[in-house]
N, C-alpha and C positions, 0 to 999 in steps of 0.2 A: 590571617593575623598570627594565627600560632604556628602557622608553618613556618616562620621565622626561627632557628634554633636562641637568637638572644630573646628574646620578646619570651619562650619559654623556659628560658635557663633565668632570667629576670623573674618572672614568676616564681617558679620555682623556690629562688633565694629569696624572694620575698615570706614565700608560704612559709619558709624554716624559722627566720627569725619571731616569724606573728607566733609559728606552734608554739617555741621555745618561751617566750615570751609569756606565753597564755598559760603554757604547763607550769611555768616556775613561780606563778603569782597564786598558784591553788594549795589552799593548805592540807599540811599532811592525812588531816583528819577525813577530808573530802575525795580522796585519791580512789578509793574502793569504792565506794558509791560512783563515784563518777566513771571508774571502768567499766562500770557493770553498762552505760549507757553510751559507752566506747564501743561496746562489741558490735550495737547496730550500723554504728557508722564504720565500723570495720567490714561490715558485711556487704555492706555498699562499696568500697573500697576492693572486696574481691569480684563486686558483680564488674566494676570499670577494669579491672587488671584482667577479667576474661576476656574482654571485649579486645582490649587491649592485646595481648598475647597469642589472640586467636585471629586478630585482624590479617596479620603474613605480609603484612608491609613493607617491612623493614624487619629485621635482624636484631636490632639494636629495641626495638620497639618489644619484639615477640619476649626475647631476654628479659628487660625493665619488666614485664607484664607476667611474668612468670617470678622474679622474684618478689615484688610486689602480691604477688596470693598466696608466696610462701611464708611473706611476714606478714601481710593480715591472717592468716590464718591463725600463726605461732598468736597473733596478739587475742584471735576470739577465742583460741583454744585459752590463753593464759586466763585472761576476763573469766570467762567461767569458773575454773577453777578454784580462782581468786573468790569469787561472788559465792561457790560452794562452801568456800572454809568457810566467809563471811557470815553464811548464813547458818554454818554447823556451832558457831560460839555463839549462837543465841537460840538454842533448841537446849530444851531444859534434861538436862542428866536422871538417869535412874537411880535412884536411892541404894544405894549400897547397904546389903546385909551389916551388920556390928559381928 
């Protein structure tokens, strides 16, 4: 069934508008919290683009599959990051000499 290229490119444009969709309905306040439990599904997302990439099937597959671990990656690298400030503005400061 998915070896149909419309049957996947239909999917496909279906998954962007659900994402779109589902992202723009979260409020700004929720955005950081919810990265933080982004990164796991991002991490699953580079376990399917190995598989992917390393399959040697196609050309076009190996490609998608390799860009694909180069943006999940940017995304769990950024997640962290994000989740580190997050969690550095609520660690209480040292009292400063007078």
């Amino acid at each position: 069934m998915l070896d149909d290229p419309a049957v996947a490119a239909t999917i496909f444009v279906l998954a962007l508008f659900v994402g779109v969709e589902v992202i723009s309905k979260v409020p700004p306040l929720l955005h950081t919290p919810l990265m933080s439990g982004a990164n796991a599904i991002s991490g699953i997302t580079i376990v399917g683009a190995l598989l992917a990439a390393g399959a040697e099937e196609r050309t076009l597959s190996s490609v998608l599959g390799f860009v694909a671990i180069v943006f999940a990656t940017i995304n769990v690298v950024g997640g962290f990051l994000v989740t580190n400030r997050m969690l550095a503005m609520f660690k209480k400061k040292p009292d400063r000499p007078s």
